[in-house]
TORTINU-353802 format. One record per atom (N, C-alpha, C): atom name; x, y, z. Coordinates in nm, 2 decimals. Atoms other than C-alpha are relative to their C-alpha. Example, Ala and Ser with C-alpha at 12.3 -4.5 7.8 and 13.67 -1.06 7.14 Angstrom:
atom=N	xx=0.09	yy=-0.12	zz=0.00
atom=CA	xx=1.23	yy=-0.45	zz=0.78
atom=C	xx=0.09	yy=0.12	zz=0.00
atom=N	xx=-0.09	yy=-0.11	zz=0.00
atom=CA	xx=1.37	yy=-0.11	zz=0.71
atom=C	xx=-0.08	yy=0.11	zz=0.08
This chain:
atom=N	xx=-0.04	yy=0.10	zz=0.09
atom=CA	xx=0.82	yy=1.39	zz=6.61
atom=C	xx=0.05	yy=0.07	zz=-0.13
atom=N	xx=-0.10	yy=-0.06	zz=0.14
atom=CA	xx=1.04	yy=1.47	zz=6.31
atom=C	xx=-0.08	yy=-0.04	zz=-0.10
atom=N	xx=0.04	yy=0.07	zz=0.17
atom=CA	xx=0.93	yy=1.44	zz=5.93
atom=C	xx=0.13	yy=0.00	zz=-0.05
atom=N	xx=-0.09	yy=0.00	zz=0.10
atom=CA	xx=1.16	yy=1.33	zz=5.68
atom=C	xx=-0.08	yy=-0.04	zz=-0.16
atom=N	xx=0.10	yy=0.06	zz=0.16
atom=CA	xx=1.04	yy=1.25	zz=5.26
atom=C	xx=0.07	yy=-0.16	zz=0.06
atom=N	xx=-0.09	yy=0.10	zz=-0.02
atom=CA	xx=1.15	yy=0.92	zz=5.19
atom=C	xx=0.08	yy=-0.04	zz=-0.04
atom=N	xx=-0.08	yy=0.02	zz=0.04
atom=CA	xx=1.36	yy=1.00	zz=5.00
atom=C	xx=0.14	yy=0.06	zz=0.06
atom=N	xx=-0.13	yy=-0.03	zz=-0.12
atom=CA	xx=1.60	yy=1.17	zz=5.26
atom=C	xx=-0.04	yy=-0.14	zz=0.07
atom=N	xx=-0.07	yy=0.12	zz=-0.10
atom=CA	xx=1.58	yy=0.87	zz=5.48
atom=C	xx=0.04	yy=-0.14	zz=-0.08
atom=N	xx=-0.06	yy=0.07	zz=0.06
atom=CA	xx=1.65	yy=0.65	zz=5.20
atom=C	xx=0.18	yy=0.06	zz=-0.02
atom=N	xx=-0.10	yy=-0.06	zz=0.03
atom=CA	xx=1.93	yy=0.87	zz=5.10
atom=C	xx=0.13	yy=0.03	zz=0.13
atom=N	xx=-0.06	yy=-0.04	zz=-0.11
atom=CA	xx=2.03	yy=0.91	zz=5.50
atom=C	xx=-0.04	yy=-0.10	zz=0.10
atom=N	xx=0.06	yy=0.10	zz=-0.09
atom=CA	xx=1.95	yy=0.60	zz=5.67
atom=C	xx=0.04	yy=0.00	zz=0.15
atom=N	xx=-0.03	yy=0.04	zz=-0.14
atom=CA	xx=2.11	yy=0.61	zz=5.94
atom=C	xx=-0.01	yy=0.16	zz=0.07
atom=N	xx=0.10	yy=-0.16	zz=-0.05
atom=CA	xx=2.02	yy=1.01	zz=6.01
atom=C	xx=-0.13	yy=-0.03	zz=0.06
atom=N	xx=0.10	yy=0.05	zz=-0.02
atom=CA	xx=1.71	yy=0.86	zz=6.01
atom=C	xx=-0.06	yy=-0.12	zz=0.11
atom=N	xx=0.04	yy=0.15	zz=-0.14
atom=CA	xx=1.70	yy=0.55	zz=6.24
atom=C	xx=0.06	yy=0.11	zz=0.11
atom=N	xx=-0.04	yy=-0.04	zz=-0.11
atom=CA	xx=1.90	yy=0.78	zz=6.49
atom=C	xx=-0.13	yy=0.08	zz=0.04
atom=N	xx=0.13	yy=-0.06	zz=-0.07
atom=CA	xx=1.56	yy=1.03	zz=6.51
atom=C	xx=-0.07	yy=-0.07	zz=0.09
atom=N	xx=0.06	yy=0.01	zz=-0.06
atom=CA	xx=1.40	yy=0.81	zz=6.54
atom=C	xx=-0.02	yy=-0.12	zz=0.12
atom=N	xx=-0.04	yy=0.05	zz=-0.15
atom=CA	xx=1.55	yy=0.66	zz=6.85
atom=C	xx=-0.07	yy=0.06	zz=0.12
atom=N	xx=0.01	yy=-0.10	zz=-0.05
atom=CA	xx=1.51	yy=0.99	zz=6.98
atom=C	xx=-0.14	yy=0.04	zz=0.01
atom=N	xx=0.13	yy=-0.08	zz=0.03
atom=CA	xx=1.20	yy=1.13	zz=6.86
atom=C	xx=-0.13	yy=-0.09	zz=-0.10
atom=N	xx=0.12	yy=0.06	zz=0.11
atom=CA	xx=1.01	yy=0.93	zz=6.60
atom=C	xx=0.01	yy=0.07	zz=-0.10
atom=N	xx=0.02	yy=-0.09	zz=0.18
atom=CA	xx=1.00	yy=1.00	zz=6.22
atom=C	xx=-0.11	yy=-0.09	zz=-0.04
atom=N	xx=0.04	yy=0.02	zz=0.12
atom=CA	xx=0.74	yy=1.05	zz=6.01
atom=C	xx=0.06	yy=0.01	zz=-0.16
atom=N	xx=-0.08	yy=-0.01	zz=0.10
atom=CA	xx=0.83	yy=0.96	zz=5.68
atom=C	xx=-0.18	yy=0.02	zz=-0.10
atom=N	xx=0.13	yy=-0.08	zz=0.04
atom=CA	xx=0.63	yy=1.15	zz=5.40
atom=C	xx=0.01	yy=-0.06	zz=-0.14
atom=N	xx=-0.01	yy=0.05	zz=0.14
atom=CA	xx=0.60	yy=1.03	zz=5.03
atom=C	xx=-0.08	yy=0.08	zz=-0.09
atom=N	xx=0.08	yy=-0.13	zz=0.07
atom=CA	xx=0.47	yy=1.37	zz=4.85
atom=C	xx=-0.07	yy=0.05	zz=0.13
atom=N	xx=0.11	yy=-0.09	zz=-0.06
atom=CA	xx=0.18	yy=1.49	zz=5.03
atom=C	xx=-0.02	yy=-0.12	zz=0.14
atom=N	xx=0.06	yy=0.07	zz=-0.01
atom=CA	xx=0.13	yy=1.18	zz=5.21
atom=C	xx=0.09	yy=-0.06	zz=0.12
atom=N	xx=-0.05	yy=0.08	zz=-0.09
atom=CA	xx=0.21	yy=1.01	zz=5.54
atom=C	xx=0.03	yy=-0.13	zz=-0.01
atom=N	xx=-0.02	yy=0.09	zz=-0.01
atom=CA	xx=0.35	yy=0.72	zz=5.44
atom=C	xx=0.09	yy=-0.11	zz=0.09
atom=N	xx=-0.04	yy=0.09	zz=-0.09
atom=CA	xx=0.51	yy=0.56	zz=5.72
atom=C	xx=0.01	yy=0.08	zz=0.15
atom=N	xx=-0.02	yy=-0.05	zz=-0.08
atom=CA	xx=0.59	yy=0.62	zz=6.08
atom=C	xx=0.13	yy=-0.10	zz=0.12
atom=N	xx=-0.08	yy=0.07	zz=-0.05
atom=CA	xx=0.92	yy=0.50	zz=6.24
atom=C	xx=0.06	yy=0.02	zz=0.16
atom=N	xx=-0.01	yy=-0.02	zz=-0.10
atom=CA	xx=0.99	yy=0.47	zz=6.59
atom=C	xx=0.07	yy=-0.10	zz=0.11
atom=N	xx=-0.08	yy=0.10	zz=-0.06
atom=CA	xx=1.21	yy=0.32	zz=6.89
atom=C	xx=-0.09	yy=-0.11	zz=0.05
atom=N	xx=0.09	yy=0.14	zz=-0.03
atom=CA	xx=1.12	yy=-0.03	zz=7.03
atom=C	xx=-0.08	yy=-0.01	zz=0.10
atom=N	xx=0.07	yy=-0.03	zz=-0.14
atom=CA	xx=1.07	yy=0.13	zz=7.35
atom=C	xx=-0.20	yy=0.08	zz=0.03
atom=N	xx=0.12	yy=-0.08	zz=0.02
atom=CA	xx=0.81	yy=0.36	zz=7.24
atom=C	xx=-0.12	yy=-0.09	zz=-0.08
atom=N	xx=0.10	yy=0.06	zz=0.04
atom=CA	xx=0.63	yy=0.07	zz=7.02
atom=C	xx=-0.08	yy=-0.07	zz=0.11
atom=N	xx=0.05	yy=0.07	zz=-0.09
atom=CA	xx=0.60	yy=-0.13	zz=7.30
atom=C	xx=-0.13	yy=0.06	zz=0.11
atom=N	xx=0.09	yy=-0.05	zz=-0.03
atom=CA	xx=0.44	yy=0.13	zz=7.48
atom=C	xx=-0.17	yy=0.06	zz=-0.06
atom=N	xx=0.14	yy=-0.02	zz=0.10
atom=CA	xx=0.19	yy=0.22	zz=7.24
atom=C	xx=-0.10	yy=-0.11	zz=-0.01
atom=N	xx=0.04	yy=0.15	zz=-0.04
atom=CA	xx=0.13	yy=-0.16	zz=7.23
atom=C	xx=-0.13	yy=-0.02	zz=0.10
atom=N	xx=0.09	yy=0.04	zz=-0.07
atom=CA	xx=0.04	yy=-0.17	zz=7.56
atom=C	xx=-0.06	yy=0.10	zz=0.01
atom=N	xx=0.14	yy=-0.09	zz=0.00
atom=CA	xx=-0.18	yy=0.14	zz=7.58
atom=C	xx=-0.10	yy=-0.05	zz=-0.08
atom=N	xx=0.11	yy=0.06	zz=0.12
atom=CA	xx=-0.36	yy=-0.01	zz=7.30
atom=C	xx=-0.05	yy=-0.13	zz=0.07
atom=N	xx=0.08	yy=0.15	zz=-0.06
atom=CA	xx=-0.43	yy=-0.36	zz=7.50
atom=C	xx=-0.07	yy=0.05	zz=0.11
atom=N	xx=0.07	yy=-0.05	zz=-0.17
atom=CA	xx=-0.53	yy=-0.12	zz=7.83
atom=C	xx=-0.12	yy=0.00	zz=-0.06
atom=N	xx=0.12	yy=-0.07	zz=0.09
atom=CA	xx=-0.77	yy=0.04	zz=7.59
atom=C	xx=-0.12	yy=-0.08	zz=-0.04
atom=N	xx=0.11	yy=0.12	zz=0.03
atom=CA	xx=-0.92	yy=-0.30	zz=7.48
atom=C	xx=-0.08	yy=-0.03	zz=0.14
atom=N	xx=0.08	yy=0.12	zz=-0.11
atom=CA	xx=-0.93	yy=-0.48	zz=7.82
atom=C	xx=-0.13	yy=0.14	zz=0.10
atom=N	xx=0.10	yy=-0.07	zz=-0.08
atom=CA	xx=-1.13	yy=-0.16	zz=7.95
atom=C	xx=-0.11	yy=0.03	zz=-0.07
atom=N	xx=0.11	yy=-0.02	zz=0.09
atom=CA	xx=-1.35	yy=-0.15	zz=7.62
atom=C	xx=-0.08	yy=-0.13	zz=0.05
atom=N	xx=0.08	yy=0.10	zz=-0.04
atom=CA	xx=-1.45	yy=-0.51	zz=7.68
atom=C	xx=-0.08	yy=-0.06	zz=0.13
atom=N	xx=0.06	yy=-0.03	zz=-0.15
atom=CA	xx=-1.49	yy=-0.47	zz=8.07
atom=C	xx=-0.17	yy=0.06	zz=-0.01
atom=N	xx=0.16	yy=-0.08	zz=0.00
atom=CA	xx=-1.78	yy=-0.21	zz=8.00
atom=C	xx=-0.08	yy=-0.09	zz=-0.09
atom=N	xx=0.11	yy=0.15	zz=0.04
atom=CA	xx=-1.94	yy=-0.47	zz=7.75
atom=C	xx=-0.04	yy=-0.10	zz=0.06
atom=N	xx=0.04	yy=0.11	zz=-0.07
atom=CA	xx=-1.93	yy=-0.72	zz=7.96
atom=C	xx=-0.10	yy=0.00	zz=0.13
atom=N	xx=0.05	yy=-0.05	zz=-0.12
atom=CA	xx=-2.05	yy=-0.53	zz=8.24
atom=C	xx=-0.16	yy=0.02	zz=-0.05
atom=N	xx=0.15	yy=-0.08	zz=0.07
atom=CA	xx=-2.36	yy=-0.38	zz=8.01
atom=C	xx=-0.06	yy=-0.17	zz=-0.06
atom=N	xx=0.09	yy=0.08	zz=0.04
atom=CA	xx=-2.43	yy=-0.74	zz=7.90
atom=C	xx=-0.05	yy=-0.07	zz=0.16
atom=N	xx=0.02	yy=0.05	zz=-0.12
atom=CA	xx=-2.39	yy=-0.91	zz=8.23
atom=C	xx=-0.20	yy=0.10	zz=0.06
atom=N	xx=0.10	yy=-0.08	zz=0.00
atom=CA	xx=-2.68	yy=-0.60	zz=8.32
atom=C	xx=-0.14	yy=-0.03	zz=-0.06
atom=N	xx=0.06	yy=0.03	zz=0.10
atom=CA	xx=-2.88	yy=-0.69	zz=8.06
atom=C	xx=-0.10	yy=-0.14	zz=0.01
atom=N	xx=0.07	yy=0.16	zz=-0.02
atom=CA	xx=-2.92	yy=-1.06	zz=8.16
atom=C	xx=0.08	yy=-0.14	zz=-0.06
atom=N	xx=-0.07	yy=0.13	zz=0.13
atom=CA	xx=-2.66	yy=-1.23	zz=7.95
atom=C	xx=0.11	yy=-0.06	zz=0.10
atom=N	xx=-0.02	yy=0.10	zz=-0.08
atom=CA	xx=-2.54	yy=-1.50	zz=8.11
atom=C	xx=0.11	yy=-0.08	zz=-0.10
atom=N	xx=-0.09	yy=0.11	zz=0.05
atom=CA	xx=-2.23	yy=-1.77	zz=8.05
atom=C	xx=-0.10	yy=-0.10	zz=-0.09
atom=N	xx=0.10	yy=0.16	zz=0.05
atom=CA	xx=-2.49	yy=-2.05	zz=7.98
atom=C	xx=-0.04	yy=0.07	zz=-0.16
atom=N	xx=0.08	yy=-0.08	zz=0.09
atom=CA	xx=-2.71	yy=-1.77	zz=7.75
atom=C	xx=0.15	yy=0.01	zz=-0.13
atom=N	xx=-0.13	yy=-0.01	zz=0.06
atom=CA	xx=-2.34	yy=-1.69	zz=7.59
atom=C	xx=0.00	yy=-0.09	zz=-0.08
atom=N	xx=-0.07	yy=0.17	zz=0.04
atom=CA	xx=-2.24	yy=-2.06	zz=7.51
atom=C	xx=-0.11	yy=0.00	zz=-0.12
atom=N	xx=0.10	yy=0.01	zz=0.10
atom=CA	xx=-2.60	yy=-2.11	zz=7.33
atom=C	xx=0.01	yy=0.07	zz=-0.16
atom=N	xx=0.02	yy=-0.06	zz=0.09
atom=CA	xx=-2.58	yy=-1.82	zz=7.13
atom=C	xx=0.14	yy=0.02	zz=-0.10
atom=N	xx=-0.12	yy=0.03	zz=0.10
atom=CA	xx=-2.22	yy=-1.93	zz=7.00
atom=C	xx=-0.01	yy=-0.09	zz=-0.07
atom=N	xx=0.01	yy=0.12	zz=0.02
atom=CA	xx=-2.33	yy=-2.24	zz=6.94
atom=C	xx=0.03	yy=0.00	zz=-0.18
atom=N	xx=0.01	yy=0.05	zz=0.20
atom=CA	xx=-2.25	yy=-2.38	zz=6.56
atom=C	xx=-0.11	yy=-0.05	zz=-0.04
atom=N	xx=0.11	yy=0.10	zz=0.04
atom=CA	xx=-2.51	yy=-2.52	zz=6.36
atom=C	xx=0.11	yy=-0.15	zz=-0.05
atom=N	xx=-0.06	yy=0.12	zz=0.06
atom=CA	xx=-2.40	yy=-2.88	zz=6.26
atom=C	xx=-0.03	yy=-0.04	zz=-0.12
């Protein structure tokens, strides 16, 4: 992944969107990672790695409650609102 300040990719916009077609830019603002720009293809995929990541975090929860004893019914109860 490339770095650029931001003030070269202000200064070179379109230098800048072409990386990061290609590669991804970090864009830096002094010391400081202030942004990170990247194609649509590669958001998407990040996207979905990030929702695999959930539905297999929640799997093991669900699994370790189900284990446990927790039940739909028990579930529902313990959602319940007060009125």
């Amino acid at each position: 992944m490339r770095s650029m300040t931001v003030k070269e990719a202000r200064d070179s916009f379109d230098r800048m969107l072409e990386a990061a077609k290609r590669e991804g830019v970090v864009l830096r603002d002094g010391t400081v990672d202030a942004a990170v720009v990247v194609s649509p293809e590669e958001y998407a995929r990040l996207r979905q790695s990030r929702a695999e990541r959930l539905l297999k975090a929640m799997d093991r929860v669900a699994a370790e409650a189900a284990a446990n004893g927790l039940t739909e019914e028990k579930l529902a109860e313990l959602l319940k609102q007060p009125d």
